[in-house]
N, C-alpha and C positions, 0 to 999 in steps of 0.2 A: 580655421582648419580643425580645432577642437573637435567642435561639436558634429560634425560629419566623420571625422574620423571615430570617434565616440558610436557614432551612427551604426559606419562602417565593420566598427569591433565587432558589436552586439547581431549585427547579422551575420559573418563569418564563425563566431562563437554559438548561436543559436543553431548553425548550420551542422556544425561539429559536435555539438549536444545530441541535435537529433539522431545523427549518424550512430556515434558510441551508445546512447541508451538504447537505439531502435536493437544494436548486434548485439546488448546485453539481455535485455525483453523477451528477445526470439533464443538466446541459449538457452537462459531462463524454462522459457515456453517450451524447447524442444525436450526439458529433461525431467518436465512433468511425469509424474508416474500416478496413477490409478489411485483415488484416496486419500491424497496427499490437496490440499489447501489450493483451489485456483489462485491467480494475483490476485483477480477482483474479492474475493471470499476472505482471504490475509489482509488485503488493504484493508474492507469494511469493518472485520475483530479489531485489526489497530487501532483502526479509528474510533470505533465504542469504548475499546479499552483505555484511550490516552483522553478521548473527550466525556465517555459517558455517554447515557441511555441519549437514544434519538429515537424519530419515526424514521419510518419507512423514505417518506416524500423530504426530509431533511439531509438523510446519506445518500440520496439519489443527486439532490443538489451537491453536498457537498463531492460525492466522487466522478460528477458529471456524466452523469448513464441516467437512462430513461428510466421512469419508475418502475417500468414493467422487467429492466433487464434490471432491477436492483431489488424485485420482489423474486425472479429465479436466484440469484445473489442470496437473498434474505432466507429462503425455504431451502438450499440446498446446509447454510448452518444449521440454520431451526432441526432439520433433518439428523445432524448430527450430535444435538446439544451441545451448540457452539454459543448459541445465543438463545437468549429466551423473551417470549412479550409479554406486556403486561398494562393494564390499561393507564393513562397518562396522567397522572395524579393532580396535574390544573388543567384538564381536559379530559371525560372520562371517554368521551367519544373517537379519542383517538390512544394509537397503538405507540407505545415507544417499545423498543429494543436494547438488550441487556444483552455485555457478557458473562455466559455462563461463570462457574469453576471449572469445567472441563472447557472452555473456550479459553481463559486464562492459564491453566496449566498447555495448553497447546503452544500459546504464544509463547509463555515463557520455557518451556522444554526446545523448541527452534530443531526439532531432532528430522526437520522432513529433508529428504535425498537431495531437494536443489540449495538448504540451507546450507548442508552438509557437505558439497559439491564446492560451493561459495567457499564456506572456512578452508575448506581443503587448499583451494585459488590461493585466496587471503595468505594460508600460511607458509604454504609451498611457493608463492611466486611473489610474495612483495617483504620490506622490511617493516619494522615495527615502526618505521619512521613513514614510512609509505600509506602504513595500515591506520595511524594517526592523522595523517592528510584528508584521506578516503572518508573517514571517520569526521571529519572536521566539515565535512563537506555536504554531509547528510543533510542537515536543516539549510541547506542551501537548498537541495533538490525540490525539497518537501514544499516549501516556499514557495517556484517555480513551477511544480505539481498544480498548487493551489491558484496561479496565477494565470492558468492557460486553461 
């Protein structure tokens, strides 16, 4: 009985994940304002920022979107000196990407309306012992992100 109920968890739990991310993704999404960072454009800075320079065809893999919807992705930074290229220092023939100092100050400044929306959530409606859970749980997702 283990190993089916084990089964059993993991699809009632994956079912439930999907549900609560999908209604956070779409508040998220609804309270986008004009100027302010898409997900996909925040995830790819995170991700140069925490991993370092890549190509173009590397953060496509890794964020799982088509090269072409992660070169719209790529030009709409580049657009704002968010990121910058440069050619690939053990290959000259290819393009790696860099976060800026103004791509860095963004991420760490966190000052956009749905960030601010969030802390608001965070500190108006949970406790600090809640906000710690929540927190604890993050490289859980991230994990999970990377595994689907």
């Amino acid at each position: 009985m283990g190993e089916k109920q084990n089964a059993a968890d993991a699809v009632a739990l994956g079912a439930e994940l999907r549900v609560v991310l999908g209604r956070v993704v779409r508040r998220v999404r609804q309270g986008h304002k004009p100027g302010e960072l898409t997900l996909s454009e925040a995830s790819v800075l995170a991700r140069l920022d925490r991993d370092g320079p890549a190509t173009p065809g590397v953060l496509a893999e890794q964020e799982r979107v088509q090269p072409q919807a992660m070169g719209v992705t790529l030009a709409g930074l580049e657009r704002r000196d968010l990121v910058s290229r440069a050619s690939d220092p053990a290959d000259g023939r290819r393009v790696v990407l860099s976060v800026t100092d103004a791509g860095r100050q963004l991420l760490s400044d966190r000052a956009s309306a749905s960030v601010q929306r969030m802390t608001r959530a965070l500190a108006e409606g949970f406790t600090a012992d809640e906000r710690r859970l929540l927190a604890d749980v993050i490289p859980l997702l991230d994990r999970l992100a990377d595994q689907l």
